[in-house]
ZAMARGU-4260 file (C-alpha; in steps of 0.2 Angstrom, whole numbers, plus 5000, padded with zeros to 4 digits):
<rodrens>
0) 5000/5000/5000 | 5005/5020/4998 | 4998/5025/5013 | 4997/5017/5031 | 4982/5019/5043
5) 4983/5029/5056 | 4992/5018/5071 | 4983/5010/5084 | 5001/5004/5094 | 5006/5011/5110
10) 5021/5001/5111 | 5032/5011/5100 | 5030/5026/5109 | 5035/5016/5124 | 5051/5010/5117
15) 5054/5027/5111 | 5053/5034/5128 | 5062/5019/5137 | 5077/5022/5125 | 5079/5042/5127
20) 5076/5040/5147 | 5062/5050/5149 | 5051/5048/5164 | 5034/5043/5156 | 5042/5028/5152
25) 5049/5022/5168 | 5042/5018/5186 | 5039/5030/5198 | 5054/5033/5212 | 5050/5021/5225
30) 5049/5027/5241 | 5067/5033/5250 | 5065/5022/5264 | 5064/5005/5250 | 5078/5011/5237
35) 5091/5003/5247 | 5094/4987/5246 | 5095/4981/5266 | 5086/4995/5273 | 5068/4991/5269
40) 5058/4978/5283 | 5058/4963/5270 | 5069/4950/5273 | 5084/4947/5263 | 5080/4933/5251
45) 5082/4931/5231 | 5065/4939/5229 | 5064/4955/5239 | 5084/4958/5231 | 5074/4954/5214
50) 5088/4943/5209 | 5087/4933/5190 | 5090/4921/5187 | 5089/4915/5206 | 5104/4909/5215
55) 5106/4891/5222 | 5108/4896/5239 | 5108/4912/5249 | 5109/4914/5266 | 5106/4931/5276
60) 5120/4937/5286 | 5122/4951/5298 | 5125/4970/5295 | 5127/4979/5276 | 5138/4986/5268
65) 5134/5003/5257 | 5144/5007/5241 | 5145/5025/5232 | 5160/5032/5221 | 5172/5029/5235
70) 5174/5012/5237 | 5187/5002/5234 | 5187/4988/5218 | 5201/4977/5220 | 5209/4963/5211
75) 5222/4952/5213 | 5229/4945/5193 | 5224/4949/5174 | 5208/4939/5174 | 5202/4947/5191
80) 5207/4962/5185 | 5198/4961/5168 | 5180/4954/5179 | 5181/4971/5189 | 5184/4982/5175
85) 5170/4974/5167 | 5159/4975/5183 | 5162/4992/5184 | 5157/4995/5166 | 5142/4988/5172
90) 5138/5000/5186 | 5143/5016/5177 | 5133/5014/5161 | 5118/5006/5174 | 5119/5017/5188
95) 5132/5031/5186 | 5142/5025/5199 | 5163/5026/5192 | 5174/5014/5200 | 5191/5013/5197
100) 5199/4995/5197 | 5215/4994/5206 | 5226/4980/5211 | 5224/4971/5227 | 5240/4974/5239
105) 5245/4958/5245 | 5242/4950/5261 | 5231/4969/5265 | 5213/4968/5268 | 5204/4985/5263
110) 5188/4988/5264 | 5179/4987/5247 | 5175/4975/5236 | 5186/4962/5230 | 5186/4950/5216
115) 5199/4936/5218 | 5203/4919/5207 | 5206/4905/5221 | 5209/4888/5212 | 5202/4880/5229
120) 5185/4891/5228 | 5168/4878/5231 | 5157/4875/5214 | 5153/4859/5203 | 5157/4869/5189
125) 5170/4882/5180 | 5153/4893/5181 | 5153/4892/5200 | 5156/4905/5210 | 5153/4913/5228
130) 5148/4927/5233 | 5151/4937/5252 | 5145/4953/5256 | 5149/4959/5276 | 5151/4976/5285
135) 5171/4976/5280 | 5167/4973/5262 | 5162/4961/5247 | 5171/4946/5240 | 5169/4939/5224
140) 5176/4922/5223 | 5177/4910/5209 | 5193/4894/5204 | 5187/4903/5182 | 5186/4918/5175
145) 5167/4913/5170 | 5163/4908/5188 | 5170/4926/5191 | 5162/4935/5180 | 5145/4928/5183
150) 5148/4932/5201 | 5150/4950/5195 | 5133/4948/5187 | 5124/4944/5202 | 5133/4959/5211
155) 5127/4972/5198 | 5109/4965/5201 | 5111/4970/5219 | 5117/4986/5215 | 5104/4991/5202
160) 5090/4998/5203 | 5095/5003/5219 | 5092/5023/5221 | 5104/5038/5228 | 5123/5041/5227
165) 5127/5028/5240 | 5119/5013/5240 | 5117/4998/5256 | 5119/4979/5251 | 5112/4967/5263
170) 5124/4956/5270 | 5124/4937/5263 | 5131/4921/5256 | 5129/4915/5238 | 5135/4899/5231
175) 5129/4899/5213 | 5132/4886/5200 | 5122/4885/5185 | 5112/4870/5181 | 5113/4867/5161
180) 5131/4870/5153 | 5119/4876/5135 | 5112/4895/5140 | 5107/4898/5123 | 5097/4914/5112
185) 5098/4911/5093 | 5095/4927/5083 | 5092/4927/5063 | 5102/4940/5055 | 5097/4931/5038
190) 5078/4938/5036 | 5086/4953/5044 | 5101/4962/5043 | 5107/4966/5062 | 5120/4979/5065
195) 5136/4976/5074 | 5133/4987/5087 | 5116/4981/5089 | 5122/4962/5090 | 5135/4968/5104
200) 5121/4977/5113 | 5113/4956/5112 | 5127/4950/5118 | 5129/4963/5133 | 5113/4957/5139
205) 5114/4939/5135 | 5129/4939/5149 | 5117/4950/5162 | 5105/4935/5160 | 5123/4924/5163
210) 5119/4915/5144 | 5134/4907/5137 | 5127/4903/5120 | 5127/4915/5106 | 5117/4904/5091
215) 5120/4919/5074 | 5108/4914/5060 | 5119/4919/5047 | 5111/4909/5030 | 5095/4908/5022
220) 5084/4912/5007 | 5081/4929/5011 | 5099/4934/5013 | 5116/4928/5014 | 5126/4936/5029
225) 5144/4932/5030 | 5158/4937/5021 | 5166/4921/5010 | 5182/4927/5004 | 5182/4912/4992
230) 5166/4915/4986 | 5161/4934/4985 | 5144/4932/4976 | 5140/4925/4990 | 5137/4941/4998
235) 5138/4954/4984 | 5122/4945/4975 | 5116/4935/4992 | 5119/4950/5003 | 5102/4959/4994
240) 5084/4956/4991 | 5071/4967/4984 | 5057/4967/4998 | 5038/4963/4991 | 5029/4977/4988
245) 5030/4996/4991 | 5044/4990/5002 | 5054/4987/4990 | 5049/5005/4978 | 5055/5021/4978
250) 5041/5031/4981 | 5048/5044/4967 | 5055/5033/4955 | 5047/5016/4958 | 5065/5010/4955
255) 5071/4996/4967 | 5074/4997/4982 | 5084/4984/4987 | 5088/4976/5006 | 5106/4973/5009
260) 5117/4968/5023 | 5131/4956/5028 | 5146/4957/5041 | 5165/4956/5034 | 5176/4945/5040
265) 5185/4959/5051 | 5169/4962/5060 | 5164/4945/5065 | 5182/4942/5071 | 5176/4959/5081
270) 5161/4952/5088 | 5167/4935/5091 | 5183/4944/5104 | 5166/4954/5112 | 5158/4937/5113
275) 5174/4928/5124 | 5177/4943/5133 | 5157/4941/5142 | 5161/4921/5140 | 5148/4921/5128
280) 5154/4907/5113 | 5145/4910/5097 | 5142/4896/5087 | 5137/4899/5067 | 5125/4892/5056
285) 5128/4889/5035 | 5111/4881/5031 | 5111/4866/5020 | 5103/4859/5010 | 5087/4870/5011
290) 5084/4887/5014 | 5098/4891/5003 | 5088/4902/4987 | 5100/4919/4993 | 5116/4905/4990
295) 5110/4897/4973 | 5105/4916/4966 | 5122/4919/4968 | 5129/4903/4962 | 5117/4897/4950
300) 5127/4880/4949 | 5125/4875/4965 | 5106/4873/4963 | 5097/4859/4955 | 5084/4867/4943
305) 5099/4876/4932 | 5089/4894/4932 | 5095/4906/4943 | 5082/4911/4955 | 5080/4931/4965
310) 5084/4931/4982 | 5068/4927/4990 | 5058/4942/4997 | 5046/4929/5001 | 5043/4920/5019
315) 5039/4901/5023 | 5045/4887/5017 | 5056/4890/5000 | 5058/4873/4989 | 5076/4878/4985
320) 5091/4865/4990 | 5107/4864/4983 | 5111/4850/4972 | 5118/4832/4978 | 5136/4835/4968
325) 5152/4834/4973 | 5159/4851/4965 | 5142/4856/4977 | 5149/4848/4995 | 5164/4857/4991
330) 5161/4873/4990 | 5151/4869/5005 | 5169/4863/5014 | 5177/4879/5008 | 5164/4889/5016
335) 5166/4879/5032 | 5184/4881/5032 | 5182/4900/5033 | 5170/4899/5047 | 5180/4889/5057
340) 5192/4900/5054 | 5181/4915/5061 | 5175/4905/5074 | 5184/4895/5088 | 5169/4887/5098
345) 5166/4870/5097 | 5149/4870/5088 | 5146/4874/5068 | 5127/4871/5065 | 5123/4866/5046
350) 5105/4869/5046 | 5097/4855/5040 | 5078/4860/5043 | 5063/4861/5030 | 5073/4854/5015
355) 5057/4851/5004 | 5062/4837/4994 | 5052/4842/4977 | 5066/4849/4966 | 5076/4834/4970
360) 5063/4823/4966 | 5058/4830/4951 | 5076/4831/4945 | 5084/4816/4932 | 5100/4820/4936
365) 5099/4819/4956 | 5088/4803/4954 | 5102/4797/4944 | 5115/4802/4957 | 5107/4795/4970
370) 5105/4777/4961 | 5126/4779/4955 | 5127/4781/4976 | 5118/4768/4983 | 5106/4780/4991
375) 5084/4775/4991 | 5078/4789/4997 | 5080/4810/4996 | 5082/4809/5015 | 5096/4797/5014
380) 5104/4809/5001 | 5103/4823/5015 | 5109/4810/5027 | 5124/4807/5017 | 5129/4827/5013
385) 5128/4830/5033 | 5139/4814/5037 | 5151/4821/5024 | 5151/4839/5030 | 5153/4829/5050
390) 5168/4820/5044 | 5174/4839/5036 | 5171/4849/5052 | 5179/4834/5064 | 5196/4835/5054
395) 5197/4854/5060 | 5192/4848/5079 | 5173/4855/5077 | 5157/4845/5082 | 5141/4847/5070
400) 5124/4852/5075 | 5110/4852/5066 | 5090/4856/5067 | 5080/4839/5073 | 5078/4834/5055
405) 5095/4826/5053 | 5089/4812/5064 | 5078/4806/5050 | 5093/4798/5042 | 5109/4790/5045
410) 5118/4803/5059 | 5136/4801/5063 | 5137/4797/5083 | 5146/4816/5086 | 5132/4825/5079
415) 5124/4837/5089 | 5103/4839/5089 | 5093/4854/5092 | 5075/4850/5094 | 5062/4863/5089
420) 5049/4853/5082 | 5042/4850/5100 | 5054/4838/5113 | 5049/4822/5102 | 5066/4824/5091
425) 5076/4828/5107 | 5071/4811/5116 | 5077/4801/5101 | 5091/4808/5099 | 5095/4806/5117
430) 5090/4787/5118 | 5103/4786/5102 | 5117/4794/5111 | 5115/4809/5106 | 5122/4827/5114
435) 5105/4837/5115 | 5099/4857/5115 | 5081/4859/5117 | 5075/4873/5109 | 5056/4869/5104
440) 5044/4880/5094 | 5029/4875/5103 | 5039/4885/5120 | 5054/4893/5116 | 5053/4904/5099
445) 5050/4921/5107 | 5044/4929/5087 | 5028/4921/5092 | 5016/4934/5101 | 5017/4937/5121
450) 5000/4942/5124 | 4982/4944/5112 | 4985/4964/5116 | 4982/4975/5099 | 4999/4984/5104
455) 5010/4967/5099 | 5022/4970/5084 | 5020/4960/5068 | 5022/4943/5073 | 5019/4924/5070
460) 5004/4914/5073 | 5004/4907/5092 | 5004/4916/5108 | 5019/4910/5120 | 5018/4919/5136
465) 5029/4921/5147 | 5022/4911/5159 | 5024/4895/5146 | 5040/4901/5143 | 5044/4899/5161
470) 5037/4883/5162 | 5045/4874/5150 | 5058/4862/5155 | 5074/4855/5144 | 5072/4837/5153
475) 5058/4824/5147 | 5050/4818/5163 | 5048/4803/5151 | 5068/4802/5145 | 5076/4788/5154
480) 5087/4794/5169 | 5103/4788/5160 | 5105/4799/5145 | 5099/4815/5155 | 5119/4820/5154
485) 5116/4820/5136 | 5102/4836/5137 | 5116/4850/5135 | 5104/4863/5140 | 5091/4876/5132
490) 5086/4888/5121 | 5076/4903/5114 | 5075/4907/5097 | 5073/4923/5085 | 5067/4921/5070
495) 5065/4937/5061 | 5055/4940/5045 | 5042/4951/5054 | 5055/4962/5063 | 5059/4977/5053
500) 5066/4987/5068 | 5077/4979/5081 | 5066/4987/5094 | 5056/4973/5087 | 5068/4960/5090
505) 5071/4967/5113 | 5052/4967/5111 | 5051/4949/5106 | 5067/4943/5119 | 5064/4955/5134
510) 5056/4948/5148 | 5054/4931/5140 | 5074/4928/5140 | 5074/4933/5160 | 5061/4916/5159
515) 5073/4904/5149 | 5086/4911/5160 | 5080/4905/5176 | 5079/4888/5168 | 5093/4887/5161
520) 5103/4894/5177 | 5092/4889/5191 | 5090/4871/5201 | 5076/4864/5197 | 5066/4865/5214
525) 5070/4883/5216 | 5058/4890/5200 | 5043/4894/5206 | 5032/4907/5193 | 5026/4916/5205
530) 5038/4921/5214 | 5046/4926/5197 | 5033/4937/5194 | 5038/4948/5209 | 5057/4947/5207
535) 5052/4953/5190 | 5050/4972/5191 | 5065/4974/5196 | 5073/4965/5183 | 5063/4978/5173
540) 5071/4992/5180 | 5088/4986/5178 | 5080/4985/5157 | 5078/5003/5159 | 5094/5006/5166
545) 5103/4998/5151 | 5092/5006/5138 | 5083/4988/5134 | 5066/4993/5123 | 5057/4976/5134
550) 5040/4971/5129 | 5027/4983/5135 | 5012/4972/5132 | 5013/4960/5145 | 5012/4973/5159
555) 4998/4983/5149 | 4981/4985/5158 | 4966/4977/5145 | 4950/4980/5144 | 4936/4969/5141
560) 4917/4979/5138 | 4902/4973/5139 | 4885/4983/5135 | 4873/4981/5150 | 4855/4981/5148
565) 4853/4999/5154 | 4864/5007/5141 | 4881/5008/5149 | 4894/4999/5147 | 4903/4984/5161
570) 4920/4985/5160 | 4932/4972/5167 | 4950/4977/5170 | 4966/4964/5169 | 4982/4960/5166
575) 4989/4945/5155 | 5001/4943/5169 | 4988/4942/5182 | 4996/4956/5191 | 4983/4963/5203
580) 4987/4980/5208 | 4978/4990/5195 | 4973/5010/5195 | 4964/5019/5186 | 4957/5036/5185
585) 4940/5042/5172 | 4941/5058/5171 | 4957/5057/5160 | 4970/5061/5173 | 4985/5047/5175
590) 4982/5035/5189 | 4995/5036/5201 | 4995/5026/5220 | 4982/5037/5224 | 4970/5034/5213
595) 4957/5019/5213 | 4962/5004/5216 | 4952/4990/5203 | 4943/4978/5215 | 4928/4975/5202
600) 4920/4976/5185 | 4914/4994/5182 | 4898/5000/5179 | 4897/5016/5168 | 4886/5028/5158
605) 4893/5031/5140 | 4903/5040/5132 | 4919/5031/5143 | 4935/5038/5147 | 4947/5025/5158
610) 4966/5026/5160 | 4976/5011/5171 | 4990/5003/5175 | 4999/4988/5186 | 5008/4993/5199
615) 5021/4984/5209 | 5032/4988/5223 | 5026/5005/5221 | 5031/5007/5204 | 5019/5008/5187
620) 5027/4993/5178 | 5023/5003/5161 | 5014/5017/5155 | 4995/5020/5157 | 4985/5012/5142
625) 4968/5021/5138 | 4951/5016/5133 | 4940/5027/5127 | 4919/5022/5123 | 4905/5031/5117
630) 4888/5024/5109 | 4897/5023/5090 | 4912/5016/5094 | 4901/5000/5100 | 4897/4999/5083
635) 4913/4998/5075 | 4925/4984/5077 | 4945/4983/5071 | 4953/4967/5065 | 4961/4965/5083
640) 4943/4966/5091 | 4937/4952/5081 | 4942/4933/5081 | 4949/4922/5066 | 4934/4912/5057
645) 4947/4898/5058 | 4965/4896/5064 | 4973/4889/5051 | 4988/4899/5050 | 4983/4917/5057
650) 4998/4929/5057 | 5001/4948/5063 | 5006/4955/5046 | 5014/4971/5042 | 5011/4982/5026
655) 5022/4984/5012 | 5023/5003/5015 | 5025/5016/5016 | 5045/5013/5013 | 5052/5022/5027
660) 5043/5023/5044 | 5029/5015/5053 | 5015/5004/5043 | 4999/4997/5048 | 4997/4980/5054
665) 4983/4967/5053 | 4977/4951/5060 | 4973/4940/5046 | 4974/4920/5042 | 4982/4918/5026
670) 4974/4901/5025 | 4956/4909/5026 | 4952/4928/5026 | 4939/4929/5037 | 4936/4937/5052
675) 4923/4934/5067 | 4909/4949/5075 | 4904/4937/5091 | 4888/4941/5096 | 4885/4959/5084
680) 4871/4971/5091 | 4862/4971/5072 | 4846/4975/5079 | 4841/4992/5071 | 4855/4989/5058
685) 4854/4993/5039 | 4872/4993/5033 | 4889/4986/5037 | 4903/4996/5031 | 4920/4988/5028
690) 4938/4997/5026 | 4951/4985/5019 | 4969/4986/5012 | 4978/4975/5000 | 4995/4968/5005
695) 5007/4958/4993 | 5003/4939/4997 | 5022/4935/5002 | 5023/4915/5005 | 5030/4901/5001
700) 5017/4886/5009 | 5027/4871/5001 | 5015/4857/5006 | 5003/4868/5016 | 4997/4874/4998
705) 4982/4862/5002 | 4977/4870/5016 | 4972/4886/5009 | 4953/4885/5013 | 4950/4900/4999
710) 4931/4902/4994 | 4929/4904/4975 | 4925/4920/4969 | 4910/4923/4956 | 4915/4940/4950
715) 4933/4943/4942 | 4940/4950/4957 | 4932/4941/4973 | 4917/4947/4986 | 4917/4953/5001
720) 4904/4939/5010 | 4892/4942/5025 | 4889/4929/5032 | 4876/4923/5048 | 4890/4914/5057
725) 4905/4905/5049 | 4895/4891/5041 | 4877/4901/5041 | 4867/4909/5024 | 4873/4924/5016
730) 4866/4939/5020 | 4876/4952/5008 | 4889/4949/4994 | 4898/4964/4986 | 4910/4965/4971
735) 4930/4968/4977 | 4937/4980/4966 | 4952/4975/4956 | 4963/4986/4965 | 4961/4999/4983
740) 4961/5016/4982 | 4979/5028/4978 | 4978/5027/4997 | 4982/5008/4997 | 4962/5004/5004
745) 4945/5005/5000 | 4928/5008/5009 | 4915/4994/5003 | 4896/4995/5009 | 4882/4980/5012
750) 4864/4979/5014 | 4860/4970/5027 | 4843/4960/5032 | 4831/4968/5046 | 4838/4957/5062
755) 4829/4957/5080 | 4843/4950/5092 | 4863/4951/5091 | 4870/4937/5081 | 4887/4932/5075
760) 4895/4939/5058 | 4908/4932/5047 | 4917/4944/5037 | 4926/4936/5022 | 4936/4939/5006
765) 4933/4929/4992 | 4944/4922/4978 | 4962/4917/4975 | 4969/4935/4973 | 4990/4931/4974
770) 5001/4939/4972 | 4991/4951/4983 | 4978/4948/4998 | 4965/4958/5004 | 4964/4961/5023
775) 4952/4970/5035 | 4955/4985/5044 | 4939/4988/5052 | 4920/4986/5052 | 4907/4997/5057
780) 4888/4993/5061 | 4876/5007/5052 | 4859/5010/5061 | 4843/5011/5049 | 4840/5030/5058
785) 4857/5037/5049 | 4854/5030/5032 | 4850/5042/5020
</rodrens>
């Protein structure tokens, strides 16, 4: 489209606010008397400190000790040395408080706090480490670095959010030792493109959550991201894409626009020496043999069809491999030998997920391979190409890992599985000896939404909340005892074709990584949702501290109305949370502490005016969201306010344009265009008036193609179809035109039948329209009295 609706999101005003600092955005001052840590009645425990992930043990101890800008940070070696001057990198860019590192004198005991390497120091693990604070100082102990630095972690998060120039810790005890080795956060930089800084400012707060596992996304159909000194095209054709639509225009010219990106050598040498300084190892993937388009547009040769395909601008499930040839798995080992190259860690992932088979299927010359091999099926083929690439990476002392389809042929005993097609690939690899990382869809993929709020981002089509997040655990209660060792740990993932804006992608991770985080960290028996719920806010804090854009949405108060029988309006306050302590105000002011507290559904007159918020500790975890009523606006529903007729694969969609700047989004089910009015008020209605906008139908459905549940149209463009329920009679059909307005949407209007009572509406789009769609933007009821 040319021209975007006006927006109905809060949240990016939110971030805005939460990245320039400004007050709106942040929770008000607690009270002086709580914003030292020690001084406030609550005991001292891992919740009133708000500490995430929690600890394994922490004992409360006499006395405190306060810190301001004099206090002494001493450390006795390099690596000690290098932990404080991190630490205090910490503080000052958290809390404005400079400390200088010195070295410890030996054998002198200053007051202050000291971070010291003792080969002796208590732990099951190089991760370990101890933690004392008394009234003579702090101590920071650890036999690692790691152990160290995570100890210096868990030090910052007592000191922030504290409030004032000096600041008290409660004296304590913590022995800490994590409980999975695998901390993991994958991020696609493939769909797209993530800046340098921008993936360091990842990695910073990866290490605040104490994640170890940097899992970069660096192949697929929509872009190739790594420089290949070998294989230049790779980037120079792979590295750019011509988005769908007005996205990919000039608005002037309507030349292309095209969407580039990729990170030269030098820079990921760069990010990878950022990554081992905050004991975060980043572990690459090359994608093979699917989602590889971006790699056979720019080498033609490697594909199997001979054409030479765009980089795809499309998302989903592409049908282009690379071919089963020799001269193919060699270019492959050439690439491989650079990123091992770039990389030290262990781990190189090879992809291996959603290889559609059809292009090899349908090809003589890779039937004709596979026979000269010895190889019956396609999946044998892929079998064999990851075996291959296993023995490559072994010769230069790196382990393979790949996506939970690799198991479905023959896998070398070394490879590595990551199961995100539920647990179910996890537990076989595991029974056949496998090393495991559990990093299922179903929990762990933080693009899905967080909450059914109108003010979520584009995104894909399940809700995981952060309570599911929490929940999830790495080890099958059904996985025999004996091959537990061989889970490694867990995983969240960040899969990016609907994040235009990397305020997008800290809305998608934060708070949901603090959840995986705790799993990944915690024992077992000391998670407890909960209890999460109220350490969280101050892990919020700390968010704002460090300039984290964190999801507004789950903290949001929403509204549910109701008409009442005598006019008015019942309207029911929550909070996807289930946070309780909600305020609000009426009469337009913003609700404070003092204003009323929520006990109860409200009864009002019409026209409505209601501002709320959840507060916690004293503080309003977001900004106050807004709900205004009046008696048209209960006539007139958005695509947000109604339900899918179906939900076959619903997705938050983005428009194509404008090119620069905000666009509209829409709820809409790619499978089935039609949308739900429970229960309409159509008594004294005439009219129903639609506003929809046109999109560029962007999707490769592979096999799902038989899923599209499209009516067929009887006009050359498609209806817009009224309907008396989902599968009840037609009440009004109208022509779609065969394109929207210059404004990119079009206002259609239906007659409607007398009705007595409120009764359910479809609302539905007719026709196969690719390479464009239709979708709603809102609906309004027109009473009889107002027609002309």
């Amino acid at each position: 489209m040319t021209q975007k609706k006006m927006p109905r999101a809060i949240a990016p005003v939110l971030i805005a606010l939460a990245l320039t600092g400004l007050t709106a955005c942040k929770p008000q001052e607690p009270p002086a008397a709580a914003s030292e840590a020690g001084t406030s009645a609550q005991p001292v425990t891992a919740t009133s400190l708000g500490l995430i992930p929690v600890p394994a043990s922490l004992q409360a101890q006499a006395g405190e000790f306060r810190v301001d800008a004099g206090t002494a940070l001493l450390a006795d070696g390099a690596e000690a040395q290098q932990v404080a001057a991190q630490f205090a990198a910490f503080l000052a860019s958290s809390h404005g408080v400079a400390l200088k590192p010195a070295a410890a004198a030996a054998g002198k005991n200053d007051r202050g706090i000291h971070f010291v390497i003792d080969p002796a120091a208590k732990g099951e693990s190089v991760e370990s480490y101890t933690l004392d604070v008394g009234p003579s100082g702090v101590r920071v102990s650890a036999r690692d670095a790691r152990g160290l630095y995570y100890g210096a972690v868990t030090l910052w998060q007592l000191l922030v959010p504290a409030q004032g120039n000096a600041i008290s810790l409660p004296a304590l005890h913590i022995e800490d030792s994590p409980r999975f080795a695998w901390r993991g956060l994958m991020l696609d930089s493939a769909r797209h493109f993530w800046s340098v800084e921008q993936v360091k400012q990842t990695l910073d707060a990866m290490a605040l959550h104490k994640l170890n596992t940097f899992h970069w996304h660096l192949t697929d159909d929509q872009g190739w991201r790594i420089e290949i000194k070998k294989y230049p095209k790779l980037t120079e054709v792979g590295g750019c894409r011509i988005p769908a639509g007005d996205g990919g225009k000039d608005p002037a010219t309507g030349a292309p626009v095209p969407y580039c990106g990729f990170y030269t050598q030098d820079q990921i040498r760069d990010v990878v020496k950022y990554a081992a300084e905050r004991h975060i190892t980043i572990v690459p993937e090359i994608n093979v043999p699917g989602h590889s388009q971006a790699a056979v547009a720019a080498y033609p040769e490697l594909g199997v069809l001979g054409d030479k395909p765009a980089v795809s601008n499309e998302w989903g499930v592409n049908t282009y491999l690379i071919n089963t040839e020799d001269s193919t798995l060699k270019f492959y080992e050439d690439v491989l030998a650079e990123v091992v190259d770039l990389f030290p860690g262990e781990y190189i992932h090879i992809g291996g997920d959603e290889a559609v088979k059809d292009q090899w299927e349908g090809s003589a010359r890779v039937q004709a391979h596979m026979r000269e091999l010895g190889v019956k099926t396609e999946m044998g083929m892929q079998s064999m190409m990851v075996e291959r690439l296993e023995k490559f990476l072994e010769s230069r002392q790196r382990r393979l890992i790949g996506w939970d389809e690799i198991l479905e042929g023959h896998l070398p005993p070394s490879a590595t599985v990551m199961s995100w097609r539920g647990i179910e690939g996890g537990i076989q690899a595991a029974e056949q000896g496998h090393d495991v990382v559990m990093a299922p869809s179903s929990d762990l993929y933080l693009d899905y939404l967080q909450t059914s709020s109108p003010n979520e981002p584009p995104g894909r089509p399940a809700t995981i909340p952060l309570k599911q997040a929490y929940a999830f655990d790495p080890v099958p209660e059904k996985l025999a005892a004996d091959k537990h060792q061989h889970i490694l740990g867990v995983q969240a993932n960040v899969w990016t074709e609907h994040m235009r804006f990397f305020d997008r992608v800290q809305h998608a991770i934060y708070p949901r990584i603090a959840a995986v985080a705790e799993t990944g960290w915690s024992p077992k028996s000391s998670k407890n949702y909960d209890d999460f719920l109220v350490r969280l806010p101050k892990q919020l804090q700390r968010y704002q501290a460090l300039g984290i854009a964190y999801a507004q949405t789950p903290f949001e108060v929403t509204y549910d109305v109701a008409d009442d029988a005598a006019g008015g309006v019942r309207i029911t306050l929550a909070n996807a949370l289930g946070y309780t302590d909600i305020r609000y105000t009426t009469d337009g002011s913003e609700p404070t502490l003092l204003a009323s507290p929520y006990r109860e559904p409200l009864q009002l007159n019409l026209p409505v005016q209601v501002r709320a918020a959840v507060f916690a500790d004293g503080h309003a975890l977001v900004a106050p969201s807004s709900l205004s009523v009046d008696a048209a606006s209960r006539l007139s529903r958005t695509d947000e306010q109604l339900a899918m007729c179906t939900q076959s694969l619903m997705l938050r969609l983005e428009d194509d344009g404008p090119l620069k700047g905000e666009r509209a989004i829409f709820n809409v089910d790619i499978f089935n265009p039609c949308w739900s009015w429970k229960a309409a008020p159509l008594q004294g209605i005439s009219k129903l008036q639609v506003r929809a906008g046109q999109i560029p139908y962007y999707f490769q459905l592979a096999h799902d193609e038989s899923h599209r549940k499209f009516v067929p149209a009887k006009t050359a463009h498609g209806e817009l179809e009224i309907s008396a329920g989902c599968e009840g009679k037609t009440l009004a059909s109208v022509p779609l035109p065969a394109k929207p307005d210059a404004d990119g949407f079009v206002s259609l209007s239906a007659d409607l039948p007398a009705q007595n009572e409120a009764a359910d509406l479809c609302i539905r789009f007719t026709g196969d329209t690719r390479p464009t769609m239709w979708v709603l933007d809102r609906v309004t009821l027109v009473p009889a009295s107002t027609t002309p």
